[in-house]
MARFI-103079 format. One record per residue: residue in three letters; x, y, z of N, C-alpha, C, O in turn. Coordinates in steps of 0.02 Angstrom, whole numbers, plus 50000, padded with zeros to 5 digits. Example, Ala and Ser with C-alpha at 12.3 -4.5 7.8 and 13.67 -1.06 7.14 Angstrom:
<vomars>
    r    nxx    nyy    nzz   caxx   cayy   cazz    cxx    cyy    czz    oxx    oyy    ozz
  ALA  50660  49716  50390  50615  49775  50390  50660  49835  50390  50712  49834  50423
  SER  50642  49888  50354  50684  49947  50357  50645  50002  50394  50670  50057  50402
</vomars>
This chain:
<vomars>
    r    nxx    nyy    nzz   caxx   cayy   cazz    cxx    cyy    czz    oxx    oyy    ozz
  UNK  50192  48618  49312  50139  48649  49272  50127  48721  49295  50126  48745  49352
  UNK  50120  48748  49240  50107  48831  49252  50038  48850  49249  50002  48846  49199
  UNK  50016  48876  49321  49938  48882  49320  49912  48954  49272  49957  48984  49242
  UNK  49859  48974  49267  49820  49007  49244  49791  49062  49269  49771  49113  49241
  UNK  49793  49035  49364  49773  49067  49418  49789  49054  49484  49805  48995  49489
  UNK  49792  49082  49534  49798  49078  49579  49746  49079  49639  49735  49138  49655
  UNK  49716  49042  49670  49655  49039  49716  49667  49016  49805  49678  48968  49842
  UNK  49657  49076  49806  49700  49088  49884  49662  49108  49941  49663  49165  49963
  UNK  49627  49059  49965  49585  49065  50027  49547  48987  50061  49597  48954  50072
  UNK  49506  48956  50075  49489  48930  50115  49454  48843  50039  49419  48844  49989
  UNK  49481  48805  50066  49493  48733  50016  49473  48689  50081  49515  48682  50126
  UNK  49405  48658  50087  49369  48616  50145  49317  48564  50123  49294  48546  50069
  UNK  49310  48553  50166  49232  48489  50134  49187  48566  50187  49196  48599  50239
  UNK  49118  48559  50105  49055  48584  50126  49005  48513  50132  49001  48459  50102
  UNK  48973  48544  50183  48947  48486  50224  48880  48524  50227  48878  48568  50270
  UNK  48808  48513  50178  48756  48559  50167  48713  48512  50179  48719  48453  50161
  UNK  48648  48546  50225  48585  48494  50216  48535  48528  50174  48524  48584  50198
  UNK  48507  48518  50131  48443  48536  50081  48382  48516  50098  48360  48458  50099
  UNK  48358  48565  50111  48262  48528  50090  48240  48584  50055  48264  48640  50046
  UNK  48169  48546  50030  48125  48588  49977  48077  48604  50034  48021  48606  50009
  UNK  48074  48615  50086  48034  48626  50134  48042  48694  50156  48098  48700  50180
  UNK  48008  48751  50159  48033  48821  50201  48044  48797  50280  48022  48754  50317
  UNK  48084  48844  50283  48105  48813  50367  48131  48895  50435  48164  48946  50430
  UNK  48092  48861  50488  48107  48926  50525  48154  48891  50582  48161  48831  50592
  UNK  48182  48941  50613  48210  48935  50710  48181  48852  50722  48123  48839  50707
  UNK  48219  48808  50744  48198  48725  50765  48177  48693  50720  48181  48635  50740
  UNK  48151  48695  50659  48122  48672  50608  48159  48591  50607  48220  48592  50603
  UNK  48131  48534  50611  48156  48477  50580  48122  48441  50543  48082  48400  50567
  UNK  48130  48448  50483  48125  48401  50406  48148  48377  50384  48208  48373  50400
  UNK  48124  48336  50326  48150  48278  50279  48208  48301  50228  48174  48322  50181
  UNK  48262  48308  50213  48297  48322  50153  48369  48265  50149  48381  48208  50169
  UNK  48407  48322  50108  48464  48277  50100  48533  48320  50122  48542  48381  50116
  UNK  48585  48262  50154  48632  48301  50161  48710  48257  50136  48734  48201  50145
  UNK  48735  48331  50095  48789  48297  50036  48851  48330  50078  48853  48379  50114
  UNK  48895  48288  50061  48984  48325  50070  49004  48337  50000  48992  48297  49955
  UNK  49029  48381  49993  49053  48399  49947  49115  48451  49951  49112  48491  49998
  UNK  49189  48459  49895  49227  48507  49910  49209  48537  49904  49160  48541  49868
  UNK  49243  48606  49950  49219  48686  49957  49245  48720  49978  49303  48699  49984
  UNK  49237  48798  50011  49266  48839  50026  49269  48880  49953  49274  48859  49895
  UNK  49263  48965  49987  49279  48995  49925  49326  48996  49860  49309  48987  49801
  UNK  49395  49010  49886  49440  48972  49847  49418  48915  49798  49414  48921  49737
  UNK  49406  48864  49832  49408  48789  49806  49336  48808  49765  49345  48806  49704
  UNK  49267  48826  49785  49211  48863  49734  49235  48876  49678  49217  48842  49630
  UNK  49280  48926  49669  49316  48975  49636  49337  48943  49576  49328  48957  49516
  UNK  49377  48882  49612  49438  48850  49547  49391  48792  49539  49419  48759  49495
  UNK  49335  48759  49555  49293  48716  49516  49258  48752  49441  49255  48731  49383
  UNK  49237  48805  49468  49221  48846  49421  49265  48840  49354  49254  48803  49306
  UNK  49309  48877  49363  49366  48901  49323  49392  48823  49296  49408  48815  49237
  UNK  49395  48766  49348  49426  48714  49303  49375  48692  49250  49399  48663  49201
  UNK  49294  48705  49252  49268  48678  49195  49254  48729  49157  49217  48717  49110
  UNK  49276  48788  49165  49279  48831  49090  49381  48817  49057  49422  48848  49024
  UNK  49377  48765  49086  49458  48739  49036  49501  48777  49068  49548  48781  49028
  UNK  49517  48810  49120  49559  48849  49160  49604  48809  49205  49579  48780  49253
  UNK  49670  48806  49193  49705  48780  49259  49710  48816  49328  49757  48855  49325
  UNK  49682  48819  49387  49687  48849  49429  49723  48811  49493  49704  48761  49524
  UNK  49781  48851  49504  49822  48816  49591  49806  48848  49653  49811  48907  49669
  UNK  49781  48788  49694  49764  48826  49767  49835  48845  49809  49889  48816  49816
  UNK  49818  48884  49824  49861  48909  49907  49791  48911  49968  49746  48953  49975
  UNK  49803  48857  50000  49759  48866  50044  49802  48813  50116  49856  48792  50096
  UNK  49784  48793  50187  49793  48761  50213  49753  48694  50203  49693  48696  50192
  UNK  49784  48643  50205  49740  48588  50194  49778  48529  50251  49839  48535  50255
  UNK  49745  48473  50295  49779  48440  50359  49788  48380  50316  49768  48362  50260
  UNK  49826  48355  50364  49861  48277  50327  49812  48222  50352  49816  48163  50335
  UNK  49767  48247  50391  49722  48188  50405  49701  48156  50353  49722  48169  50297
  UNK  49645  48099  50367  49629  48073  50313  49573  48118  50271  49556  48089  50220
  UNK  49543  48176  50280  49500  48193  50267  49517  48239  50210  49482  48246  50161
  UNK  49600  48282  50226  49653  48283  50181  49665  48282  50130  49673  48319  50082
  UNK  49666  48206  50152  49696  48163  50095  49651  48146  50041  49679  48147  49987
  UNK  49582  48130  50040  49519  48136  50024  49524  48211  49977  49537  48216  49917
  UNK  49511  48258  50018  49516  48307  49973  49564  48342  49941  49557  48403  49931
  UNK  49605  48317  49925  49668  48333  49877  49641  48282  49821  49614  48307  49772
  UNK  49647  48210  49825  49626  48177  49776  49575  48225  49750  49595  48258  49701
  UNK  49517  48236  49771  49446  48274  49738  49490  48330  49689  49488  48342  49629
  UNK  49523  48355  49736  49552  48436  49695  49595  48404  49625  49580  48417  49567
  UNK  49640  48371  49641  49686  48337  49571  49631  48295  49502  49648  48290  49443
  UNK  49572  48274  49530  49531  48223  49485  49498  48302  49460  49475  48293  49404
  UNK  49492  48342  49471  49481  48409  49438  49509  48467  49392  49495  48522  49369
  UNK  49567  48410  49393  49646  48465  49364  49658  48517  49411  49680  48569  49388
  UNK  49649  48514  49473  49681  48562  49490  49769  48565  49546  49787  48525  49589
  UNK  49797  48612  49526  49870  48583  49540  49875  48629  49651  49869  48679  49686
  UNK  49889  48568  49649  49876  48568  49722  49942  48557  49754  49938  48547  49815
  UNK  50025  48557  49720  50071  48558  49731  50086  48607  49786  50114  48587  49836
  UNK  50070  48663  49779  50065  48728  49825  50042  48730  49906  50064  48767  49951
  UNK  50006  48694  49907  49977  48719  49970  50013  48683  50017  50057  48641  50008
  UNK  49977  48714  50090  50030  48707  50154  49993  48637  50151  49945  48622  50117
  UNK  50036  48591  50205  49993  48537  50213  50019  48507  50314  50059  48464  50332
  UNK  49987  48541  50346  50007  48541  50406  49981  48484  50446  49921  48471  50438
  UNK  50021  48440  50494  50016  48393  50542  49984  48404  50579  49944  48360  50591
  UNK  49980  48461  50617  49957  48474  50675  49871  48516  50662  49828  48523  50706
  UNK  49869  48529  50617  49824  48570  50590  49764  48520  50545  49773  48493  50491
  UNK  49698  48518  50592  49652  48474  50549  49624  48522  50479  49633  48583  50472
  UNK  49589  48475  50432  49571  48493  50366  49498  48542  50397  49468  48521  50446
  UNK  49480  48601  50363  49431  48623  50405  49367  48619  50354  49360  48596  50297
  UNK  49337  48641  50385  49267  48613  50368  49178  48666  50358  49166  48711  50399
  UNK  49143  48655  50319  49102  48724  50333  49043  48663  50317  49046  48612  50283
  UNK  48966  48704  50373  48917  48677  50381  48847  48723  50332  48856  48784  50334
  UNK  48801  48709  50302  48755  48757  50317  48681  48696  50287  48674  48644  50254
  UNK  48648  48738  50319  48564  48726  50327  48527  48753  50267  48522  48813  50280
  UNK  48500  48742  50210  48453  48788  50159  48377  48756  50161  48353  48700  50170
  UNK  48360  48801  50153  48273  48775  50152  48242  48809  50093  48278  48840  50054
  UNK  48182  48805  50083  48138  48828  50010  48161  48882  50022  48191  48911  49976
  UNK  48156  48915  50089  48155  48993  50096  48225  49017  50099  48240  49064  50136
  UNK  48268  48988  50065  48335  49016  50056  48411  48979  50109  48401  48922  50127
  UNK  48461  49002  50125  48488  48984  50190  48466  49002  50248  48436  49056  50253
  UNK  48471  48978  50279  48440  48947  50378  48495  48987  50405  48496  49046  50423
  UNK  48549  48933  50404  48610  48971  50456  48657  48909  50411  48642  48860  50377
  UNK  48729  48946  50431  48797  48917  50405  48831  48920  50470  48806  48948  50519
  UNK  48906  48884  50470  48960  48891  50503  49032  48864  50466  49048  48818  50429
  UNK  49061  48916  50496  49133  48934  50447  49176  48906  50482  49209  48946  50515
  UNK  49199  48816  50492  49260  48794  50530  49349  48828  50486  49389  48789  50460
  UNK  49358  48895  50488  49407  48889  50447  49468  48896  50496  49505  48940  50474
  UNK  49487  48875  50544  49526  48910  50603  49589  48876  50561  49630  48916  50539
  UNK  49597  48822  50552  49665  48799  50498  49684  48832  50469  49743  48845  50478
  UNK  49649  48865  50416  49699  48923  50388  49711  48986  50409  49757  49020  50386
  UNK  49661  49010  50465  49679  49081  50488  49734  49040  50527  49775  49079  50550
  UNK  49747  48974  50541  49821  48961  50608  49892  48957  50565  49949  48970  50585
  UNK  49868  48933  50496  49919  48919  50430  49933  48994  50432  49961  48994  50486
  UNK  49933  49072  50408  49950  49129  50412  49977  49130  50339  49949  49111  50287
  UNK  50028  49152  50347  50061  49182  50293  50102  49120  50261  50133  49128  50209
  UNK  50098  49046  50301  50144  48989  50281  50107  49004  50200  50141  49021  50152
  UNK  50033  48996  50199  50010  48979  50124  50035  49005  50063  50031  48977  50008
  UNK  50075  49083  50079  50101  49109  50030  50184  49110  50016  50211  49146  49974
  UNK  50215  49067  50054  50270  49043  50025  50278  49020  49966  50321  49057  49943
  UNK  50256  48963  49906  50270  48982  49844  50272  49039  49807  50300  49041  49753
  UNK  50242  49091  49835  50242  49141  49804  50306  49213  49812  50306  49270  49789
  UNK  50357  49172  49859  50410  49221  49873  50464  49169  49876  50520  49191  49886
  UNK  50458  49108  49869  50535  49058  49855  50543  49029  49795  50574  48977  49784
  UNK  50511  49069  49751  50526  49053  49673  50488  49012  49634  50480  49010  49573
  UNK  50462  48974  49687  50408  48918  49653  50354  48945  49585  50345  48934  49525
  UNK  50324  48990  49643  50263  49047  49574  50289  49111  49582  50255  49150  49547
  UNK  50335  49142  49612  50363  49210  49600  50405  49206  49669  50416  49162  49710
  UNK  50425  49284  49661  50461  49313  49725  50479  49380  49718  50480  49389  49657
  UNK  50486  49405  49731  50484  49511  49783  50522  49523  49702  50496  49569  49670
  UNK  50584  49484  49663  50608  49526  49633  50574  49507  49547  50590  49532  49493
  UNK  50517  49448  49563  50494  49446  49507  50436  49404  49524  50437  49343  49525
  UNK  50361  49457  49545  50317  49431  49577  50261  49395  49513  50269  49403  49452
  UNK  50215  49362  49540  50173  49332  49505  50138  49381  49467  50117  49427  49502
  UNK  50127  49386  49413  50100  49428  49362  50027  49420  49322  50004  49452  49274
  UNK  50004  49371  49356  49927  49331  49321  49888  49360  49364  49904  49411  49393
  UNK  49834  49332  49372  49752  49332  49404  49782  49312  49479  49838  49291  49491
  UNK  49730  49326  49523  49718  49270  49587  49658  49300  49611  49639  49358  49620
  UNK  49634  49244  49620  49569  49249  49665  49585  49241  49741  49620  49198  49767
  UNK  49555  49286  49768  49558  49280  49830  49517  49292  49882  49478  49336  49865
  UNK  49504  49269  49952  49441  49257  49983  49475  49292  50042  49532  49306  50058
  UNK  49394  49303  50074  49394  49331  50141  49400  49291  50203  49378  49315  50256
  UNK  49425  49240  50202  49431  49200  50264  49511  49186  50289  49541  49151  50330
  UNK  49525  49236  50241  49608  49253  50245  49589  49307  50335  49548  49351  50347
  UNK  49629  49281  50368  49643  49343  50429  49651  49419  50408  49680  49445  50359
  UNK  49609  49453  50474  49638  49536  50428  49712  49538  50423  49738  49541  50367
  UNK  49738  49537  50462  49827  49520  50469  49859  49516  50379  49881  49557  50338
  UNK  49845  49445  50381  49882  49430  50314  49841  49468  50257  49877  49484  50210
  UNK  49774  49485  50251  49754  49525  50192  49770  49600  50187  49766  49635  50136
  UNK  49795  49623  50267  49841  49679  50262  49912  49684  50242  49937  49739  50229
  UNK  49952  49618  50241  50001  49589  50225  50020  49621  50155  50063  49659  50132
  UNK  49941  49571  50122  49952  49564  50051  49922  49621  50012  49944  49627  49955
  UNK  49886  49656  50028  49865  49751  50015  49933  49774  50014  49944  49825  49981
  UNK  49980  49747  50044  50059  49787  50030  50119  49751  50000  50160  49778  49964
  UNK  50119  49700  50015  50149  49641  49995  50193  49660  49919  50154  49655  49872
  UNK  50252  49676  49901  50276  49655  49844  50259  49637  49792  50249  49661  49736
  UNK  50256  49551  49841  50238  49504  49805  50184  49473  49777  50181  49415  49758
  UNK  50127  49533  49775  50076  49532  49737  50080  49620  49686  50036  49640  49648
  UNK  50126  49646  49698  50107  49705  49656  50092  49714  49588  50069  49766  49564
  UNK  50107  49656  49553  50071  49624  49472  50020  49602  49462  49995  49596  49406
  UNK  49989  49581  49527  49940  49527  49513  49871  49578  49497  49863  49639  49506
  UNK  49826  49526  49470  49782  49562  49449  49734  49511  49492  49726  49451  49482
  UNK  49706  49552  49540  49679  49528  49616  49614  49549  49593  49594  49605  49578
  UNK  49569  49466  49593  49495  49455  49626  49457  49445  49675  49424  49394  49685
  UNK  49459  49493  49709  49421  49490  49781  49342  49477  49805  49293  49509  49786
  UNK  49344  49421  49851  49285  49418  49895  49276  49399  49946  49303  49349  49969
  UNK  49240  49431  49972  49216  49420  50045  49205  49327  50061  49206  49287  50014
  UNK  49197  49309  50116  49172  49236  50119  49123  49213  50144  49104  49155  50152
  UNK  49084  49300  50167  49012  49294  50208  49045  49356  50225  49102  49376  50233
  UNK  48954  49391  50226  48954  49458  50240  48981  49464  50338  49000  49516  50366
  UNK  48975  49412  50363  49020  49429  50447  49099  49450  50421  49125  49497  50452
  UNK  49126  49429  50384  49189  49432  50355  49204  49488  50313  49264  49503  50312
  UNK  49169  49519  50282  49197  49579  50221  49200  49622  50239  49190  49667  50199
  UNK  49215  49643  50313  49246  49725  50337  49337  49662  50331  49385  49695  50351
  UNK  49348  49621  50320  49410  49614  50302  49467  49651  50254  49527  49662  50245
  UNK  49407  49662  50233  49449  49681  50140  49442  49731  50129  49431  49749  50071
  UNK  49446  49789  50200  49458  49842  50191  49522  49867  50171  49523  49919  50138
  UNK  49586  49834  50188  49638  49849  50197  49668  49847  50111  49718  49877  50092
  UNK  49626  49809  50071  49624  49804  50011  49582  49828  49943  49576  49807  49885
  UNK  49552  49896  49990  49511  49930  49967  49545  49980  49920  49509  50003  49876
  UNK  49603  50000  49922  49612  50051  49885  49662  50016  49838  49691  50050  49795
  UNK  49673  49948  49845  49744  49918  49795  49704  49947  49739  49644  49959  49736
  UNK  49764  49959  49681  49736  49982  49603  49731  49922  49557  49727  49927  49495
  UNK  49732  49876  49584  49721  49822  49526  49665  49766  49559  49650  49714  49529
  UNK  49640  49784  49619  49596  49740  49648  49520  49736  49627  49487  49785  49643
  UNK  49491  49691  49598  49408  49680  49587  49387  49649  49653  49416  49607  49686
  UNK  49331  49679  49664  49284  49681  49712  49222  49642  49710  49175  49682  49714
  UNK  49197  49570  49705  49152  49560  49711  49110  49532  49779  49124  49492  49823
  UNK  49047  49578  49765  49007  49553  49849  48953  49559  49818  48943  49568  49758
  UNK  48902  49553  49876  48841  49550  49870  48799  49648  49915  48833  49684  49951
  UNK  48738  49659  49901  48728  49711  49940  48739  49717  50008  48739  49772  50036
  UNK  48749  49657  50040  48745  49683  50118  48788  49694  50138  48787  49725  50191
  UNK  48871  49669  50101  48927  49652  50096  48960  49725  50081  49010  49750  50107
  UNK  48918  49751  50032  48946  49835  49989  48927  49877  50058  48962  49922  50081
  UNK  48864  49854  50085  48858  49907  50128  48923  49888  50208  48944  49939  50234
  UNK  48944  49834  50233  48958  49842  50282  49036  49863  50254  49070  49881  50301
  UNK  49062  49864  50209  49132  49891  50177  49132  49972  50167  49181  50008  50177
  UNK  49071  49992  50148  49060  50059  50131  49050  50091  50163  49048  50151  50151
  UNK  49037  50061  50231  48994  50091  50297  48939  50146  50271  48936  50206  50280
  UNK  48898  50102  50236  48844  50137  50220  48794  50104  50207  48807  50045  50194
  UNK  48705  50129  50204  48660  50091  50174  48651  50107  50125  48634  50165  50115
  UNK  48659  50048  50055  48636  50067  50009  48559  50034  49970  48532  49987  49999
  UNK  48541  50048  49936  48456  50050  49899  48480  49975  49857  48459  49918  49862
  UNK  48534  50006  49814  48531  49948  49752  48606  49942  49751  48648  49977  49779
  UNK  48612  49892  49712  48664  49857  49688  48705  49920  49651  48766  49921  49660
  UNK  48676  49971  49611  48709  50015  49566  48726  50061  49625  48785  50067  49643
  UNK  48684  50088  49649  48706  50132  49721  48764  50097  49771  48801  50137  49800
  UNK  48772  50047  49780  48819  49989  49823  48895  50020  49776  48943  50051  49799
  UNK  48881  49995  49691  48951  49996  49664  48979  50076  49640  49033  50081  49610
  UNK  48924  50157  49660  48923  50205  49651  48978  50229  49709  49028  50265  49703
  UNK  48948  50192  49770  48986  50192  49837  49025  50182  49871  49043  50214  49920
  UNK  49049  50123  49844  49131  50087  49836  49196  50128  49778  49256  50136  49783
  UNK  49147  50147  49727  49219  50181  49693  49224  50240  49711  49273  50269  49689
  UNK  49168  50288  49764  49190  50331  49770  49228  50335  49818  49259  50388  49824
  UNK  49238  50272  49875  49269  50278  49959  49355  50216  49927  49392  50180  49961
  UNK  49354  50234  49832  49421  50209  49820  49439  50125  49815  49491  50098  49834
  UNK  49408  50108  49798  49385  50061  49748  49403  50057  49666  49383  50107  49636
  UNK  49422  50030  49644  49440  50008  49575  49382  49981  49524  49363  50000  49469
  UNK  49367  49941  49558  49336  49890  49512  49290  49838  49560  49316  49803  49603
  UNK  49221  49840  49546  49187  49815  49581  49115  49787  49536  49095  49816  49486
  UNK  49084  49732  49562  49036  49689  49554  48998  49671  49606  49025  49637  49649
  UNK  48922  49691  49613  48882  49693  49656  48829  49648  49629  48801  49653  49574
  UNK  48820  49600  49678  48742  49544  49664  48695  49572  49719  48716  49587  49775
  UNK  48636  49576  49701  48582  49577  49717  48534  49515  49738  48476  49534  49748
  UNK  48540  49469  49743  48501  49423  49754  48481  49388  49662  48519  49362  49621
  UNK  48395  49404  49660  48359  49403  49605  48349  49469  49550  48333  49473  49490
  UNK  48369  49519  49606  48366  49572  49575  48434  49621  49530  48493  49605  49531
  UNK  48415  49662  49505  48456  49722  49477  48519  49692  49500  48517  49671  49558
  UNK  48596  49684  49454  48658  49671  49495  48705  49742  49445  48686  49762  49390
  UNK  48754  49763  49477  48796  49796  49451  48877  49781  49453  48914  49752  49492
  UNK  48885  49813  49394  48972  49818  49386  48980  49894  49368  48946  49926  49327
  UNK  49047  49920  49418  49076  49976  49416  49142  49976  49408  49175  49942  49448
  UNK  49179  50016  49353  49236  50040  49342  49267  50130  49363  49240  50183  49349
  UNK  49328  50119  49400  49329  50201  49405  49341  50223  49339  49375  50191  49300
  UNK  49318  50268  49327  49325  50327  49264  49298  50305  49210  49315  50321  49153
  UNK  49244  50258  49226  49212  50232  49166  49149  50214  49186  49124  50175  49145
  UNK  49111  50227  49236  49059  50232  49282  49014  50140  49277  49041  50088  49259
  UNK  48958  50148  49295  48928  50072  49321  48874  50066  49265  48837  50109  49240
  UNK  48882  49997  49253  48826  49959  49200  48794  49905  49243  48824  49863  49276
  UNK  48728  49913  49235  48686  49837  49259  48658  49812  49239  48639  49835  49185
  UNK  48632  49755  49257  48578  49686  49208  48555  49667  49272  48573  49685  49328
  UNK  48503  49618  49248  48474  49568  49272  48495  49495  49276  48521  49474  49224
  UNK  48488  49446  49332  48478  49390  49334  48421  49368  49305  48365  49390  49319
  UNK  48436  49312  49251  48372  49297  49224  48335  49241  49286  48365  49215  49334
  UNK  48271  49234  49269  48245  49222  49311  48249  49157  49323  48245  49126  49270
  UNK  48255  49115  49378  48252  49033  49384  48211  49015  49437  48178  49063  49457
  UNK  48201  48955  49472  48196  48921  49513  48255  48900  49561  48287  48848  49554
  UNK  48264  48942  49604  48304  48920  49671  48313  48879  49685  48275  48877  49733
  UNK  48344  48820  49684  48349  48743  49698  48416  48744  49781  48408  48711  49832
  UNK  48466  48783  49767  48526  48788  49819  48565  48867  49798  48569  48899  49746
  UNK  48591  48878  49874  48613  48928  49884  48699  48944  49876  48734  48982  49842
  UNK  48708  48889  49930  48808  48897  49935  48838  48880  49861  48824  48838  49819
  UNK  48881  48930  49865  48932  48927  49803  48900  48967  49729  48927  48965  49674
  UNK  48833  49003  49744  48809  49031  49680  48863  49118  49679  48864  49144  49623
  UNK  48886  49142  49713  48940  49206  49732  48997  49185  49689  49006  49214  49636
  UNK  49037  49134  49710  49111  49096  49678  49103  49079  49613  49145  49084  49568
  UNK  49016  49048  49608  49021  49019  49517  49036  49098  49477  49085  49114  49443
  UNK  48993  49128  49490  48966  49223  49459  49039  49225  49451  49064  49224  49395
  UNK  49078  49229  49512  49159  49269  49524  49200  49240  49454  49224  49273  49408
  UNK  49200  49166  49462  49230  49131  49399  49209  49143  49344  49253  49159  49304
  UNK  49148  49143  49321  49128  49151  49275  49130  49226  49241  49127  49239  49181
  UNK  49134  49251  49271  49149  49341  49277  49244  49330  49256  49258  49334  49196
  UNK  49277  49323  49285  49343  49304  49278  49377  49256  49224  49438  49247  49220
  UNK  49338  49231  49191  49353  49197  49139  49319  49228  49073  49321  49197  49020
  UNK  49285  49294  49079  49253  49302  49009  49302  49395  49008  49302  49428  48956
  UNK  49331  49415  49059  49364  49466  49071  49421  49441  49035  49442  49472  48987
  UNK  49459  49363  49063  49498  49345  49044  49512  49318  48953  49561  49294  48924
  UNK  49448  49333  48933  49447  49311  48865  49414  49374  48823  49389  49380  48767
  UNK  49424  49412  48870  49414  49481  48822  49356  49522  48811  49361  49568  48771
  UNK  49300  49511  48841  49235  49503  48826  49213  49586  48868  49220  49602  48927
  UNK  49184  49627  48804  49164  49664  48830  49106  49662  48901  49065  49618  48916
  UNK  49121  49725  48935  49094  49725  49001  49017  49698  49027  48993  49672  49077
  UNK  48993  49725  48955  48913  49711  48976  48896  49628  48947  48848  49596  48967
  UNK  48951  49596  48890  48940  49537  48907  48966  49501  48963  48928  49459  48986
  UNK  49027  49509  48994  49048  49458  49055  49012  49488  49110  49029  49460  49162
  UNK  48962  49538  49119  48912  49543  49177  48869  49484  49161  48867  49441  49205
  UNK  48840  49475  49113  48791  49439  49081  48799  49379  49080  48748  49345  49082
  UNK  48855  49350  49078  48901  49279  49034  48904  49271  49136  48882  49221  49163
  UNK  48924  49309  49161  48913  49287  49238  48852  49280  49290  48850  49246  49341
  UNK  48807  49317  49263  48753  49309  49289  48693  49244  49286  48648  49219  49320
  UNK  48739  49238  49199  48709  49167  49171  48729  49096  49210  48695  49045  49217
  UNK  48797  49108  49232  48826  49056  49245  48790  49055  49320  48768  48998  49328
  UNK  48777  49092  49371  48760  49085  49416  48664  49072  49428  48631  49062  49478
  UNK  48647  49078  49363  48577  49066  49363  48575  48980  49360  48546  48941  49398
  UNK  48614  48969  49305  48593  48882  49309  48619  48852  49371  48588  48803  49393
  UNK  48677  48877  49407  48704  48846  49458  48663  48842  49530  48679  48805  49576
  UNK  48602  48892  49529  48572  48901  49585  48513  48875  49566  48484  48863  49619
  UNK  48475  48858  49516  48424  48824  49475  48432  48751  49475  48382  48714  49474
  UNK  48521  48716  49477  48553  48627  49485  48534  48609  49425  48505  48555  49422
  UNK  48542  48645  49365  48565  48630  49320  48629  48593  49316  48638  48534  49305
  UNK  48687  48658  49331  48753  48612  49335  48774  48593  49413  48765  48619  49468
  UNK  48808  48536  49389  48815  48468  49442  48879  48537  49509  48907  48592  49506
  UNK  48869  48491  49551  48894  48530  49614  48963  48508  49589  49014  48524  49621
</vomars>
């Protein structure tokens, strides 16, 4: 099967506890805590598989049983999981986080499996499987920041992405001085959040429009800035920045509202949709998703 996309970064069980309770430093309360698949990547292509999109991971994933578990999850989703590394020695990795009324607490990023996987993950993409150097992949790929700087400097030069039409994001603002090295590719989109624009830009910026003013001028292409609740922007070089609003909701959960926006942004680009609707058509999508409207 011939995918649609390519989603190339970190495929794990998220492992989240929720309460409706605000919560500080030691706080212990009543809530709930779900497993669920995750990782940006894997965010990414849930997204994309229920706007009717076939999307294939490249990510590291372990043969343990936990594995094995989440491959089933990924295939009962349509998604084609033929691709990825699948290493013995290498457990399935895993990400934690804490949310409370008052937003996220604290997270932790077990991704050491795939920064140890390297460059194995992108072998389909140079032995013919989905391309190679003399006839590289020519579609979309999404791609995440939990890629090593190493290999995202790799792939900032790489050949075997010089077609692709590259969606970039950070995987947490500790992570997005990564994607510097992929700052000036000419076909790369940029999506982060403000704190994210500023530690890439090495600068402070005010707003989301100032964030994506700042990025195309330090060579940047194409960029998408969230704000939280507030003001978000999209910037094009030579065609300057448009913004909207998040309409307004009720906060219900935090992780994975960045990846829905990214997809949803990526699938209305992909269907043609002028700029100021797929800001909009993405902003939407990430309002109900952080509101639990739609199902995790």
């Amino acid at each position: 099967m011939t995918p649609d996309i390519l989603c190339i970064g970190s495929v794990l069980w998220d492992i989240i506890g929720r309460s409706s309770i605000a919560m500080r430093l030691g706080s212990d309360v009543p809530g709930r805590i779900t497993r669920l698949p995750g990782g940006v990547a894997m965010n990414i292509a849930m997204t994309l598989s229920r706007f009717g999109l076939t999307p294939a991971l490249l990510s590291a994933v372990g043969q343990d049983e936990e594995g094995h578990e989440l491959i089933a999850a990924c295939q009962r989703m349509g998604m084609v999981t033929d691709h990825l590394y699948r290493s013995e020695d290498l457990p399935t990795d895993r990400y934690m986080a804490i949310e409370g009324a008052n937003g996220l607490i604290a997270a932790i990023a077990d991704a050491h499996s795939l920064e140890a996987a390297g460059d194995k993950i992108l072998r389909p993409l140079a032995d013919g499987r989905l391309g190679s150097e003399a006839k590289p992949w020519s579609g979309m790929v999404a791609l995440d920041g939990n890629l090593t700087v190493a290999l995202l400097s790799e792939i900032a030069h790489s050949p075997l992405f010089a077609r692709a039409d590259l969606r970039v994001a950070p995987a947490s603002p500790g992570k997005a001085e990564r994607l510097l090295p992929l700052l000036n590719h000419p076909t790369a989109t940029f999506y982060v959040n403000l704190e994210e624009a500023g530690l890439i830009g090495h600068a402070r910026y005010e707003t989301a429009a100032d964030a994506a003013e700042g990025l195309l001028a330090h060579g940047a292409s194409h960029v998408l800035v969230t704000n939280g609740g507030k003001t978000c922007a999209e910037g094009r070089r030579g065609a300057g920045v448009i913004t909207a609003a998040p309409p307004p909701v009720m906060v219900t959960r935090i992780t994975g509202a960045g990846d829905t926006l990214m997809a949803a942004h990526i699938v209305a680009e992909r269907q043609g949709c002028a700029r100021e609707v797929a800001l909009a058509t993405a902003l939407q999508a990430a309002a109900i998703y952080v509101s639990g409207e739609q199902p995790s």
